[in-house]
Every structure is written in C-alpha cells, then in structure tokens.
PDB file of N, CA, C and O in Angstrom:
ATOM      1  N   UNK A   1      -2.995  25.557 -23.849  1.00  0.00           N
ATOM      2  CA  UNK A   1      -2.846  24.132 -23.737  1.00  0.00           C
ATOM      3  C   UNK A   1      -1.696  23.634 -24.593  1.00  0.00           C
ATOM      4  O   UNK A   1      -0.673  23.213 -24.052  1.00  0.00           O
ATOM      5  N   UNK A   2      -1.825  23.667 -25.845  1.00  0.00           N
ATOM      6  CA  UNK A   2      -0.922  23.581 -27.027  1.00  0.00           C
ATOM      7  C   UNK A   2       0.486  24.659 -26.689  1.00  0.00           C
ATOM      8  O   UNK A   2       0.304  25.782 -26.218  1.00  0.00           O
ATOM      9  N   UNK A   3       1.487  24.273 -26.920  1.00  0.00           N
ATOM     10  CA  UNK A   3       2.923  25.365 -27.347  1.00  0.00           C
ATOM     11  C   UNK A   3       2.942  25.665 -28.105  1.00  0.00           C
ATOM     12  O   UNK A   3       2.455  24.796 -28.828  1.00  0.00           O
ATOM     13  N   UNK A   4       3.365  26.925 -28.964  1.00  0.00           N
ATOM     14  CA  UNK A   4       3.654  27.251 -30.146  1.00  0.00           C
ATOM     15  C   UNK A   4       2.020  26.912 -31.366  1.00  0.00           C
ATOM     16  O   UNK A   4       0.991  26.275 -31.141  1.00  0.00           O
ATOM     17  N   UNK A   5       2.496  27.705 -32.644  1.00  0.00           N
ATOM     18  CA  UNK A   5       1.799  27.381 -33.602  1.00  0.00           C
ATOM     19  C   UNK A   5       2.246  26.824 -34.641  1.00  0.00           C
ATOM     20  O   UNK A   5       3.355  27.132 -35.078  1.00  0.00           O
ATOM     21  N   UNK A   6       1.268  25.659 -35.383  1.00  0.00           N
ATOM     22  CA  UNK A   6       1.989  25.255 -36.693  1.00  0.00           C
ATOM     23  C   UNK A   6       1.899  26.745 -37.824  1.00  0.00           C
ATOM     24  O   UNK A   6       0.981  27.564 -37.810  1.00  0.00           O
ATOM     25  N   UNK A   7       2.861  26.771 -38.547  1.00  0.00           N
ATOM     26  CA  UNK A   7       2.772  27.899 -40.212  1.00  0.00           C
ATOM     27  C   UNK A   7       1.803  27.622 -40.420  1.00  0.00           C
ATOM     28  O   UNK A   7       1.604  26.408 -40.451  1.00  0.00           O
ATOM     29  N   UNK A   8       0.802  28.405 -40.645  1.00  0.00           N
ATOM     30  CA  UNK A   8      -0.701  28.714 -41.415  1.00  0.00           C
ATOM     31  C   UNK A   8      -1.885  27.897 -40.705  1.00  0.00           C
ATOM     32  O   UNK A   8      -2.833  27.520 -41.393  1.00  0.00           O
ATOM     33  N   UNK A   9      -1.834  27.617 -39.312  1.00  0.00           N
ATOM     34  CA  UNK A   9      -2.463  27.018 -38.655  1.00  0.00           C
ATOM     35  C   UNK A   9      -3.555  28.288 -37.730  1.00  0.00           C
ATOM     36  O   UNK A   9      -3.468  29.442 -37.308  1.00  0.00           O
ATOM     37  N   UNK A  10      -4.353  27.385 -37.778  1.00  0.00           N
ATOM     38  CA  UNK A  10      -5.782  28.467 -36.670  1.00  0.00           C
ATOM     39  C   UNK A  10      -5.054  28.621 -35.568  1.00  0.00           C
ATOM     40  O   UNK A  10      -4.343  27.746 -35.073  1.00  0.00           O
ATOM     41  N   UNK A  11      -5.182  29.552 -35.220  1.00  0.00           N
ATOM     42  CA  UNK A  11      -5.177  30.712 -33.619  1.00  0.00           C
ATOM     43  C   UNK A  11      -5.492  29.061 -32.590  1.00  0.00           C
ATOM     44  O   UNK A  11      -4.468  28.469 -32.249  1.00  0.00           O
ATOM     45  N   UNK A  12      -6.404  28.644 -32.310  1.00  0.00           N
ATOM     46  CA  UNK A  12      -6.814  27.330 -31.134  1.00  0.00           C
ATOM     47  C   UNK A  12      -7.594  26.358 -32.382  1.00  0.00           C
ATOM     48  O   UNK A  12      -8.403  26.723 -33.235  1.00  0.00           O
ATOM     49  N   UNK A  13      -6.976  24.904 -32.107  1.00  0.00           N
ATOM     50  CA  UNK A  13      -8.071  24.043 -32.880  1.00  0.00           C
ATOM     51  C   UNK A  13      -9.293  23.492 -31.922  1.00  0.00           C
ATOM     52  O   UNK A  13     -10.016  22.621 -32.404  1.00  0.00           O
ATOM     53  N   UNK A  14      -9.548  23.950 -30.620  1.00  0.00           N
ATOM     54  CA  UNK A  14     -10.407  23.636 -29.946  1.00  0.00           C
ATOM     55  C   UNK A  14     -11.287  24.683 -29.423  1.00  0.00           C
ATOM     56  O   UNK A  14     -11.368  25.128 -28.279  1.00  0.00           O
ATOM     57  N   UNK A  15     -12.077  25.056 -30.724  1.00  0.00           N
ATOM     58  CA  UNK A  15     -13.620  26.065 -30.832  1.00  0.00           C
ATOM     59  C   UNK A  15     -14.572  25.630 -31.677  1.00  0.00           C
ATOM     60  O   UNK A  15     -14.548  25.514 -32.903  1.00  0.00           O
ATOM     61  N   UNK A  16     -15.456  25.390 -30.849  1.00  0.00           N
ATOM     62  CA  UNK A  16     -16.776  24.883 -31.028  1.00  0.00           C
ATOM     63  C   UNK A  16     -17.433  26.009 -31.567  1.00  0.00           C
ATOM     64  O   UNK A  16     -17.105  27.184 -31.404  1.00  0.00           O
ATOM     65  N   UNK A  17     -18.954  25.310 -32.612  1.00  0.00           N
ATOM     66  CA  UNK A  17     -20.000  26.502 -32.956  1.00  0.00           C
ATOM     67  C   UNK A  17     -21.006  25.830 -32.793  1.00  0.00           C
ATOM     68  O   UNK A  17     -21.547  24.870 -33.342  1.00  0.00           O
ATOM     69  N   UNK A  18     -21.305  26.950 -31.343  1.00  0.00           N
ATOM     70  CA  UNK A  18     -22.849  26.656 -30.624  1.00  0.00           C
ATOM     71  C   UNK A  18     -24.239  26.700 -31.568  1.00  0.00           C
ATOM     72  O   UNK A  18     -25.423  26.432 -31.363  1.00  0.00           O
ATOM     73  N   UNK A  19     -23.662  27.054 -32.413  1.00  0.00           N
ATOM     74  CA  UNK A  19     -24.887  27.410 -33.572  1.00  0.00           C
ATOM     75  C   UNK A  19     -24.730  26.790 -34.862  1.00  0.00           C
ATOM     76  O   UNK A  19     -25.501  27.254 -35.703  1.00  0.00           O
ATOM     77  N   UNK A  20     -23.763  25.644 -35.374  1.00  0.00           N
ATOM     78  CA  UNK A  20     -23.804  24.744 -35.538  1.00  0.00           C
ATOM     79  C   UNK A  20     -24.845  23.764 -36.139  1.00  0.00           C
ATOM     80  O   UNK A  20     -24.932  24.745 -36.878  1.00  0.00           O
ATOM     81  N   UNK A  21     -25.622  22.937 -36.525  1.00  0.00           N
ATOM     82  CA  UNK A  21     -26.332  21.989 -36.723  1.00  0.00           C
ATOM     83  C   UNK A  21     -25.983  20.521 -36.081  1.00  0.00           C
ATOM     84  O   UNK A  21     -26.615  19.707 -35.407  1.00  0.00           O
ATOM     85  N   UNK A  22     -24.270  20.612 -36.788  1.00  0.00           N
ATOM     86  CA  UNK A  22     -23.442  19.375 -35.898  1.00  0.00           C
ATOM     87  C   UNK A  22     -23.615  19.426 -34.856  1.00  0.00           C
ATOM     88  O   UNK A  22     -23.673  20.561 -34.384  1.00  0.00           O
ATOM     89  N   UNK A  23     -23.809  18.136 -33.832  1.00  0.00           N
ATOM     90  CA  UNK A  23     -23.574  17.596 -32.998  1.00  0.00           C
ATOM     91  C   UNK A  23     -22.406  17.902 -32.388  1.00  0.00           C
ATOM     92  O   UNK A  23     -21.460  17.936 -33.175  1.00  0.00           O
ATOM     93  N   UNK A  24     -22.103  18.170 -31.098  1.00  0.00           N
ATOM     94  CA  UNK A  24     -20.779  18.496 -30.481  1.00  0.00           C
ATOM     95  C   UNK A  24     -20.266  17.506 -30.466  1.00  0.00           C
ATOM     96  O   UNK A  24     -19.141  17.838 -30.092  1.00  0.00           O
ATOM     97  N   UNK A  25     -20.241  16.300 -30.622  1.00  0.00           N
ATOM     98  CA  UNK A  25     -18.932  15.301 -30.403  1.00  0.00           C
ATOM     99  C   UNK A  25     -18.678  15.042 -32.104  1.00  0.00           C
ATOM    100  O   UNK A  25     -17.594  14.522 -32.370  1.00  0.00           O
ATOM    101  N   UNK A  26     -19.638  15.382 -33.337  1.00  0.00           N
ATOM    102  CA  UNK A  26     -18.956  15.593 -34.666  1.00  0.00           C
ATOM    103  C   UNK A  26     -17.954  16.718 -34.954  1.00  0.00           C
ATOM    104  O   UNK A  26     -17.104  16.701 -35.844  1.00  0.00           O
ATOM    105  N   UNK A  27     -18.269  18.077 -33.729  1.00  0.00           N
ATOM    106  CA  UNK A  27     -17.277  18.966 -34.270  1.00  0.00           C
ATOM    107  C   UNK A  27     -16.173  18.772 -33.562  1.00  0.00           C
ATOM    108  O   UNK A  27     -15.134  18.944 -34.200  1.00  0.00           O
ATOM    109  N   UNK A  28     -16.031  18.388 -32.149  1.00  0.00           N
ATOM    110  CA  UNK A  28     -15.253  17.781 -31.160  1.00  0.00           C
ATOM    111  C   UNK A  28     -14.163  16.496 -31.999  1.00  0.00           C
ATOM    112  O   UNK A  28     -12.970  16.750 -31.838  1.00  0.00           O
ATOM    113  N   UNK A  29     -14.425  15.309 -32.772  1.00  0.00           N
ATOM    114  CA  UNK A  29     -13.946  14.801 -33.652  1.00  0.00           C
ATOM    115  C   UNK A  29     -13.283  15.477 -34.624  1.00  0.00           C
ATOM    116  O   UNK A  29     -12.156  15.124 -34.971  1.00  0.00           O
ATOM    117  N   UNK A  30     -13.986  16.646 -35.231  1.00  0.00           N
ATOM    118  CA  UNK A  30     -13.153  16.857 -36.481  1.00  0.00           C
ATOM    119  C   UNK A  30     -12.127  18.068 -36.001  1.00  0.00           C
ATOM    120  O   UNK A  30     -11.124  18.158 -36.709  1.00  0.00           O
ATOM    121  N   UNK A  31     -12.208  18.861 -35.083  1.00  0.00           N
ATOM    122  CA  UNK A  31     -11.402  19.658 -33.999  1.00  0.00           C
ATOM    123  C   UNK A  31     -10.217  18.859 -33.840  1.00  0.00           C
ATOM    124  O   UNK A  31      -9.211  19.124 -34.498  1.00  0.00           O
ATOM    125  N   UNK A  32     -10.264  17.423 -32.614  1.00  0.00           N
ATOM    126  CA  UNK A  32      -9.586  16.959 -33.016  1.00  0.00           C
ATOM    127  C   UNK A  32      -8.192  15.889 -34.296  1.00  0.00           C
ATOM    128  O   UNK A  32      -7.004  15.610 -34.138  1.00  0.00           O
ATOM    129  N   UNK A  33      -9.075  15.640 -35.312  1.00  0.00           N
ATOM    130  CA  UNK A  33      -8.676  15.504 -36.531  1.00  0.00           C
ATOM    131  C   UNK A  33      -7.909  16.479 -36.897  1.00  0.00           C
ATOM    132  O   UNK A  33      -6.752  16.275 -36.529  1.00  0.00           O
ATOM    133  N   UNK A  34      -8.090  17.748 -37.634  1.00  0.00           N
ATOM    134  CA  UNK A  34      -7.583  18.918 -37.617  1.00  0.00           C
ATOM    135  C   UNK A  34      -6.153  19.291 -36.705  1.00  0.00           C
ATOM    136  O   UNK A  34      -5.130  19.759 -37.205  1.00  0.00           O
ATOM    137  N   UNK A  35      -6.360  18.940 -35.136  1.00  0.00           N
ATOM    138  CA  UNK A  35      -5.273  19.062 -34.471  1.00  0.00           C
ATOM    139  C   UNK A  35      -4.358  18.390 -34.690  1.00  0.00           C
ATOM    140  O   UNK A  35      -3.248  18.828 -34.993  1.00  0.00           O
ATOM    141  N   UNK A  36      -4.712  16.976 -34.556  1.00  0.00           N
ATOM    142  CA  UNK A  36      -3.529  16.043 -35.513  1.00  0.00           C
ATOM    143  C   UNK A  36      -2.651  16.389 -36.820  1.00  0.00           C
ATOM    144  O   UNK A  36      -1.456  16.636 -36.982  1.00  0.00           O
ATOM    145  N   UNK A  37      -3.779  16.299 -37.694  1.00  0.00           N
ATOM    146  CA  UNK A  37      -3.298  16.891 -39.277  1.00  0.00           C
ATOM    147  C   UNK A  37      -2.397  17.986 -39.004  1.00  0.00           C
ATOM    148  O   UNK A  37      -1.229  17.837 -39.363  1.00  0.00           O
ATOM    149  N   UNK A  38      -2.663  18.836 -38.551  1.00  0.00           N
ATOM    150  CA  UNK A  38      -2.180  20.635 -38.646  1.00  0.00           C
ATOM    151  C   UNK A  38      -0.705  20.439 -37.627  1.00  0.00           C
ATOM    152  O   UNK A  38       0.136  21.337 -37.675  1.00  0.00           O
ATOM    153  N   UNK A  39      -0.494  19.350 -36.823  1.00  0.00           N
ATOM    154  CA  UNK A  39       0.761  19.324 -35.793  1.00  0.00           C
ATOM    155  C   UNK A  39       0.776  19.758 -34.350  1.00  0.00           C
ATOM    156  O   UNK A  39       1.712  19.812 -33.551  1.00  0.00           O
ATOM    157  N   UNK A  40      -0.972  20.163 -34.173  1.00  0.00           N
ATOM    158  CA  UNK A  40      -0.962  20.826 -32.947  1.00  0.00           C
ATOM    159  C   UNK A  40      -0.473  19.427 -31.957  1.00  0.00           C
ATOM    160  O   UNK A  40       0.486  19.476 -31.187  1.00  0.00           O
ATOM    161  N   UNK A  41      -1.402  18.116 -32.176  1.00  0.00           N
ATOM    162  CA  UNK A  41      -0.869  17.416 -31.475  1.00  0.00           C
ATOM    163  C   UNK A  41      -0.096  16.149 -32.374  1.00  0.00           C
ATOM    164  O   UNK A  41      -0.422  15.505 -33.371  1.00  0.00           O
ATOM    165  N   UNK A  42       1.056  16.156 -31.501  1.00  0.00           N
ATOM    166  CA  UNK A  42       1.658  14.965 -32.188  1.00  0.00           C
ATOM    167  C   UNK A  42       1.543  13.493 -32.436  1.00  0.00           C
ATOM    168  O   UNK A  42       1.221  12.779 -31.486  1.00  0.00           O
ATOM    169  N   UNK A  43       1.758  12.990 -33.548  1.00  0.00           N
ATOM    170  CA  UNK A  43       1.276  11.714 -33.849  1.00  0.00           C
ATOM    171  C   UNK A  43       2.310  10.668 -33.069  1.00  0.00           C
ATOM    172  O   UNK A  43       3.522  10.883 -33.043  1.00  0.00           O
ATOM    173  N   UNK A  44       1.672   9.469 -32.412  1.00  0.00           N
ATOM    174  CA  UNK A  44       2.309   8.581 -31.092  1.00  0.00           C
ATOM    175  C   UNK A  44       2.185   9.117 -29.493  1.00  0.00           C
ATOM    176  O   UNK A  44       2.396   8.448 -28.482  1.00  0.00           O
ATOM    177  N   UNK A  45       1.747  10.640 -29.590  1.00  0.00           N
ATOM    178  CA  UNK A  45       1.880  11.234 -28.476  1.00  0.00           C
ATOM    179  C   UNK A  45       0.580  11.006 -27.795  1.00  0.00           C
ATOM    180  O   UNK A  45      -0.485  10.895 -28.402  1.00  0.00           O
ATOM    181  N   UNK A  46       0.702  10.947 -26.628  1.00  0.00           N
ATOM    182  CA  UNK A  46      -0.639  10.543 -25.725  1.00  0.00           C
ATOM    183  C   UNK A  46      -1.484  12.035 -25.931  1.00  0.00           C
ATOM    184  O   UNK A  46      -0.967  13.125 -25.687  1.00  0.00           O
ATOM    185  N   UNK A  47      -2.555  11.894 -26.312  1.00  0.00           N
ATOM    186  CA  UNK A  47      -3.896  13.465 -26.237  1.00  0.00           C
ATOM    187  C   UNK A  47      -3.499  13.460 -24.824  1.00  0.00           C
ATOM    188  O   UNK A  47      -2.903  12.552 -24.244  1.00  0.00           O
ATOM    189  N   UNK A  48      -4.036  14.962 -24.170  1.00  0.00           N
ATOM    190  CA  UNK A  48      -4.106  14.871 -23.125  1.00  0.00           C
ATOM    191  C   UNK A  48      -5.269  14.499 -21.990  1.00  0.00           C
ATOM    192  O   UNK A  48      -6.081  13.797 -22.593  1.00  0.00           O
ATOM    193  N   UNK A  49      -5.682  14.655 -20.676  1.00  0.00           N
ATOM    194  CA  UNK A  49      -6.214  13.569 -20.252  1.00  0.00           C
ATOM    195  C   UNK A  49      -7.559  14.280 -20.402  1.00  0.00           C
ATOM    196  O   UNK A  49      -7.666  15.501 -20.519  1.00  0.00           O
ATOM    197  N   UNK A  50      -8.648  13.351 -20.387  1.00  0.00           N
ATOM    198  CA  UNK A  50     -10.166  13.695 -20.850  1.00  0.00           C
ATOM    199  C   UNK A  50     -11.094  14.345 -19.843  1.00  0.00           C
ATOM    200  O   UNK A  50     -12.286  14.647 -19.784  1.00  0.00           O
ATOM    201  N   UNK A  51     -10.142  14.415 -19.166  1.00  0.00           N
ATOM    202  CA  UNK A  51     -11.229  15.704 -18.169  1.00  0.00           C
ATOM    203  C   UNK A  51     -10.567  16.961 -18.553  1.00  0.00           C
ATOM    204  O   UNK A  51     -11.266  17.962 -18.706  1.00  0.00           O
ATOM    205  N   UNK A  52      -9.091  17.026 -18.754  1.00  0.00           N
ATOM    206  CA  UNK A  52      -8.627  18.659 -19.561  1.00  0.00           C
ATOM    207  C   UNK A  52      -9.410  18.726 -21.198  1.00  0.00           C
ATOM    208  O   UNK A  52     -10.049  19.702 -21.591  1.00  0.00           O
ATOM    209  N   UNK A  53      -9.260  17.890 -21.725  1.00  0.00           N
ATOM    210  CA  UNK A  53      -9.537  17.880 -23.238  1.00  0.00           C
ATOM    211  C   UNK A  53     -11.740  18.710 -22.728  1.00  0.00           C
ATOM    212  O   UNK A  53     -12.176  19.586 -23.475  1.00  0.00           O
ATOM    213  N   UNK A  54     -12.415  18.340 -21.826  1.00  0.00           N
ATOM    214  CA  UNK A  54     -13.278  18.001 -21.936  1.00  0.00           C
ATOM    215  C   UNK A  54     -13.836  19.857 -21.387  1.00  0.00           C
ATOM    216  O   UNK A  54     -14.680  20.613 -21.870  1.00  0.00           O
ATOM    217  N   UNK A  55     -12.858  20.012 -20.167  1.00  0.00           N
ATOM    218  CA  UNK A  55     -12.971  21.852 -20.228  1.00  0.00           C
ATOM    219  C   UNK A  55     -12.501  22.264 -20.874  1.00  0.00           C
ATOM    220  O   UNK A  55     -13.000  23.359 -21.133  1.00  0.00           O
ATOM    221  N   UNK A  56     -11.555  22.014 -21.511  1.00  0.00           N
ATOM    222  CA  UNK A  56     -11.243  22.703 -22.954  1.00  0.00           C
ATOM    223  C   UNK A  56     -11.741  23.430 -24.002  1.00  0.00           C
ATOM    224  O   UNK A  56     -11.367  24.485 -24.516  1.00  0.00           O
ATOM    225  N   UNK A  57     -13.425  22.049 -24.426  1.00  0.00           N
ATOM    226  CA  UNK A  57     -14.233  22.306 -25.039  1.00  0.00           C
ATOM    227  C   UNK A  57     -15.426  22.682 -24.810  1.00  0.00           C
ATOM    228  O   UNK A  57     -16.367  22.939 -25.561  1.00  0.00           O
ATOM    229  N   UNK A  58     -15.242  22.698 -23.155  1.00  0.00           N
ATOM    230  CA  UNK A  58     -16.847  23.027 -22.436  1.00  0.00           C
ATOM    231  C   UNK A  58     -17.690  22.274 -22.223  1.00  0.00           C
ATOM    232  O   UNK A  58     -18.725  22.767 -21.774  1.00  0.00           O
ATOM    233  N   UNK A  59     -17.653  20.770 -22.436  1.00  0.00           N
ATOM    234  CA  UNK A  59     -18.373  19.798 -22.828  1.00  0.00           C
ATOM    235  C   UNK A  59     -18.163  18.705 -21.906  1.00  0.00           C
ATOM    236  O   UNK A  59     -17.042  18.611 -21.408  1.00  0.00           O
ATOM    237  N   UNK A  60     -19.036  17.878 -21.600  1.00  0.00           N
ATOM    238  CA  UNK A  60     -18.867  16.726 -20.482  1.00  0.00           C
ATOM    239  C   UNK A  60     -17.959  15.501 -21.226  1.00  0.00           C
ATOM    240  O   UNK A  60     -17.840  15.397 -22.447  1.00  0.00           O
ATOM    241  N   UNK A  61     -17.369  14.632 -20.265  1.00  0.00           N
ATOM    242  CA  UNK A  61     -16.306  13.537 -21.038  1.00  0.00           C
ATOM    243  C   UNK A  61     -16.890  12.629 -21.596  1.00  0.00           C
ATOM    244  O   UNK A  61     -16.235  11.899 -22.339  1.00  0.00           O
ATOM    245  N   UNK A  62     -18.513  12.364 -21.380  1.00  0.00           N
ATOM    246  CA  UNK A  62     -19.439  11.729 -22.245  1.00  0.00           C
ATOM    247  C   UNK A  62     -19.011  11.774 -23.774  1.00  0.00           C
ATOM    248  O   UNK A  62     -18.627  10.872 -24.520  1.00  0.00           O
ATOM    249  N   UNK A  63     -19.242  13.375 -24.021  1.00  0.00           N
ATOM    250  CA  UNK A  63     -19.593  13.889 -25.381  1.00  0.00           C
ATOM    251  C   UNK A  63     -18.163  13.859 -25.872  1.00  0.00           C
ATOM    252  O   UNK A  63     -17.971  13.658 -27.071  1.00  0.00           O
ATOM    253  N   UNK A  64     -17.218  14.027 -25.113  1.00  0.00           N
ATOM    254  CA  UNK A  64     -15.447  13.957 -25.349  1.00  0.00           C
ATOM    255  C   UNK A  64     -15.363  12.427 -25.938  1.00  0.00           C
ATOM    256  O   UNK A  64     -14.914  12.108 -27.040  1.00  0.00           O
ATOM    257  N   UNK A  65     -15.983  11.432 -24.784  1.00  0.00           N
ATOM    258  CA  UNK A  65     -15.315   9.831 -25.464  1.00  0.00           C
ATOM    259  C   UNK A  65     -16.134   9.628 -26.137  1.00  0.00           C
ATOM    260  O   UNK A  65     -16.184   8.399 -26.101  1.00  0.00           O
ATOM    261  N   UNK A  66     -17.085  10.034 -26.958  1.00  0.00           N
ATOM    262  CA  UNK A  66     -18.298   9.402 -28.137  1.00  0.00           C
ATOM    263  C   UNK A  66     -17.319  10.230 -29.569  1.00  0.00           C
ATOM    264  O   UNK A  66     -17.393   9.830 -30.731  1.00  0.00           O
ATOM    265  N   UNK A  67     -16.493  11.362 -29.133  1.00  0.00           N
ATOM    266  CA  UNK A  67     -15.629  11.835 -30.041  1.00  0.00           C
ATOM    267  C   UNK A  67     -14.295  11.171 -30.146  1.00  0.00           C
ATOM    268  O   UNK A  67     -13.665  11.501 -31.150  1.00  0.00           O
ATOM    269  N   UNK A  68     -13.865  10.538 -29.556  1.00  0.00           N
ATOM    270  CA  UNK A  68     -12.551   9.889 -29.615  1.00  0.00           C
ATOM    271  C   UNK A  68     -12.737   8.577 -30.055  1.00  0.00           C
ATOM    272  O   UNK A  68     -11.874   7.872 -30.575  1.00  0.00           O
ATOM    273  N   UNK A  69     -14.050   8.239 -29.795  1.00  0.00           N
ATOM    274  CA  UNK A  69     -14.401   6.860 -29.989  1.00  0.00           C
ATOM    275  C   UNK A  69     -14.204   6.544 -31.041  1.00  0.00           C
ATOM    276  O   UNK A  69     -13.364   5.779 -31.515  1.00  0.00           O
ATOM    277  N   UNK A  70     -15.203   7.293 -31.601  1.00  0.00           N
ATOM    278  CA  UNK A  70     -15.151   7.475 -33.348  1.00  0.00           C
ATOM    279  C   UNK A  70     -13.730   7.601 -34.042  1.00  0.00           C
ATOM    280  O   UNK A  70     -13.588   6.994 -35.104  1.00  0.00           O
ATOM    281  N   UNK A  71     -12.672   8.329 -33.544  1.00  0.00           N
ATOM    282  CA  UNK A  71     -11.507   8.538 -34.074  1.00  0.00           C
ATOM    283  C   UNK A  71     -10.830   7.398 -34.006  1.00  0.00           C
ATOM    284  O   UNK A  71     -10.323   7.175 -35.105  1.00  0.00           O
ATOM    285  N   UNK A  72     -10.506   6.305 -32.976  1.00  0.00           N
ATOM    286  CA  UNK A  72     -10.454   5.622 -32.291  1.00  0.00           C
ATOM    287  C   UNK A  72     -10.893   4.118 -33.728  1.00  0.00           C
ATOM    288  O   UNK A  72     -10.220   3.316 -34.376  1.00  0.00           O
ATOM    289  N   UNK A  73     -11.951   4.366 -33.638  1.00  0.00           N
ATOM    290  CA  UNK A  73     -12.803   3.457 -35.095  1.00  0.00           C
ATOM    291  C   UNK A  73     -12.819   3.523 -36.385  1.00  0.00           C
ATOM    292  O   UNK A  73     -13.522   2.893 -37.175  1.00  0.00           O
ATOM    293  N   UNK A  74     -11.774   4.552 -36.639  1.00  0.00           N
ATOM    294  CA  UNK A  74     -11.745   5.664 -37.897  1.00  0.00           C
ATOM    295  C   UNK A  74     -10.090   5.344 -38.026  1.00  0.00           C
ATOM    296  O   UNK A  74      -9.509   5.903 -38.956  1.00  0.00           O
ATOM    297  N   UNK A  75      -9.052   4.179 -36.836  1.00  0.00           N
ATOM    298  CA  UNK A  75      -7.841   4.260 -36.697  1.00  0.00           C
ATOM    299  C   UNK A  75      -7.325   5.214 -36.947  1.00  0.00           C
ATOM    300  O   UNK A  75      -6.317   4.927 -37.592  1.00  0.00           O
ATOM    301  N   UNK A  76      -7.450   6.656 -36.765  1.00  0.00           N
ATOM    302  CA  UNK A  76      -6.964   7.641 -36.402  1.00  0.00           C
ATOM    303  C   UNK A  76      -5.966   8.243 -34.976  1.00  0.00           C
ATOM    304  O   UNK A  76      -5.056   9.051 -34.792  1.00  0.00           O
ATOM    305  N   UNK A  77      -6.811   7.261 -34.154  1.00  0.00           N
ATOM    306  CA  UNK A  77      -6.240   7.370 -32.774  1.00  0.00           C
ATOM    307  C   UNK A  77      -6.403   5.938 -32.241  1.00  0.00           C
ATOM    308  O   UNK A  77      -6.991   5.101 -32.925  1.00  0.00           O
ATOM    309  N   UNK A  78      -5.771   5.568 -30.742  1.00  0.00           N
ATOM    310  CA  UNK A  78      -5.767   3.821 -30.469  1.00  0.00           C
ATOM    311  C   UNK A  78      -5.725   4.049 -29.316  1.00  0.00           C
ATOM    312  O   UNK A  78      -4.897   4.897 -28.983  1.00  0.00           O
ATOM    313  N   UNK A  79      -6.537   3.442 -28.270  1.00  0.00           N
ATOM    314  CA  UNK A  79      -6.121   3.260 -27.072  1.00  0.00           C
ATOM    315  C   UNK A  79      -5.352   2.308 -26.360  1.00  0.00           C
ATOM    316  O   UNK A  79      -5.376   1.237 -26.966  1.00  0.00           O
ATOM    317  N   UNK A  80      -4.742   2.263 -25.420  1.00  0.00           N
ATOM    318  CA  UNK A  80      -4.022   1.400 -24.969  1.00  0.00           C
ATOM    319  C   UNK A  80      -4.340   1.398 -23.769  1.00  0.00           C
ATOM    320  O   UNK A  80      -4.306   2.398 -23.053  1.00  0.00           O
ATOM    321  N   UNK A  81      -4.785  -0.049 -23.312  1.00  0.00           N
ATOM    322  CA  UNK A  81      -4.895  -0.357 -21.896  1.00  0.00           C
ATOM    323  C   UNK A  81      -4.166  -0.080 -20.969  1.00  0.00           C
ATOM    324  O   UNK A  81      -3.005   0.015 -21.367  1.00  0.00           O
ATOM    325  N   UNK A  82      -4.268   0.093 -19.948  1.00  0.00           N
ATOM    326  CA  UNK A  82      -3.035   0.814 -18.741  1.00  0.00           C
ATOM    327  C   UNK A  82      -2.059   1.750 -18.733  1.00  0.00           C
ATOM    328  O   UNK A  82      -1.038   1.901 -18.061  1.00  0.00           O
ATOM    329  N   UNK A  83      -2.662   2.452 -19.765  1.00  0.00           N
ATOM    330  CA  UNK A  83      -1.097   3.046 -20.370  1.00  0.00           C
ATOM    331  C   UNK A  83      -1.830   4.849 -19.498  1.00  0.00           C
ATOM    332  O   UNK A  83      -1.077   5.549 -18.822  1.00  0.00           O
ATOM    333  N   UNK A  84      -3.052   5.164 -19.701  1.00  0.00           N
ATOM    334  CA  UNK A  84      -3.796   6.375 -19.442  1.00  0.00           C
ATOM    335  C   UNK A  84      -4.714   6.806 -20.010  1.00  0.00           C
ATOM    336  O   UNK A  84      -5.225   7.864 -19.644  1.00  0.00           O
TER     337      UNK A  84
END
C-alpha cells in the first residue's frame, strides 16, 4: 500500500493483535497515529479511501470510521466535505 520505508520504521504500520485486549478501532487509531508520526503517511495528504484502509486491516468501515473519528477529535486528522 505504502512506498518505500521510513529509517527505523516497522516492516507495515497496519497489523493488528487479535489477541489484544484493545478494541480494534483503539489499535486501528494508534496504527494509524504511528503511520503519521513515522512518515508512512504524509501530513496534508488525503489517507486513502476507507474501504482500502478497511481491507487493509481486515475490519469493516464501521470499526475504520469510529477510528478516524477519534483521530479526527484528537485534531490529528480533519475531514473535509466534498473533497473524499
């Protein structure tokens, strides 16, 4: 999905642990967090669209937008109307 790697960055920032305690849209959030921080995805740059982001992680776009939401509320990320 991602090009290239950031220096000293994880192999994929989008792996989940089924075994876990967290909630999948807390690790889904901090996955994404992480991707930001680390350069996988770039800051101003549109994520990509939430049905890829959502097989990505294996997870329905429910559990995807209750994770963005939060980021979203956390001004980490912003949506913009009409834009995608």
């Amino acid at each position: 999905m991602m090009s290239g790697e950031p220096s000293g960055g994880p192999a994929t920032p989008y792996v989940l642990d089924p075994d876990s305690a967290a909630p999948l849209y807390h690790q889904i959030r901090e996955s994404l967090r992480g991707a930001i921080e680390d350069g996988y995805l770039e800051a101003g740059l549109m994520l990509p669209p939430e049905r890829e982001l959502a097989l990505t992680y294996g997870v329905n776009r429910l559990t995807l937008r209750q994770a963005v939401g939060e980021l979203v509320h956390e001004g980490l990320l912003r949506r913009e109307h009409g834009v995608g």
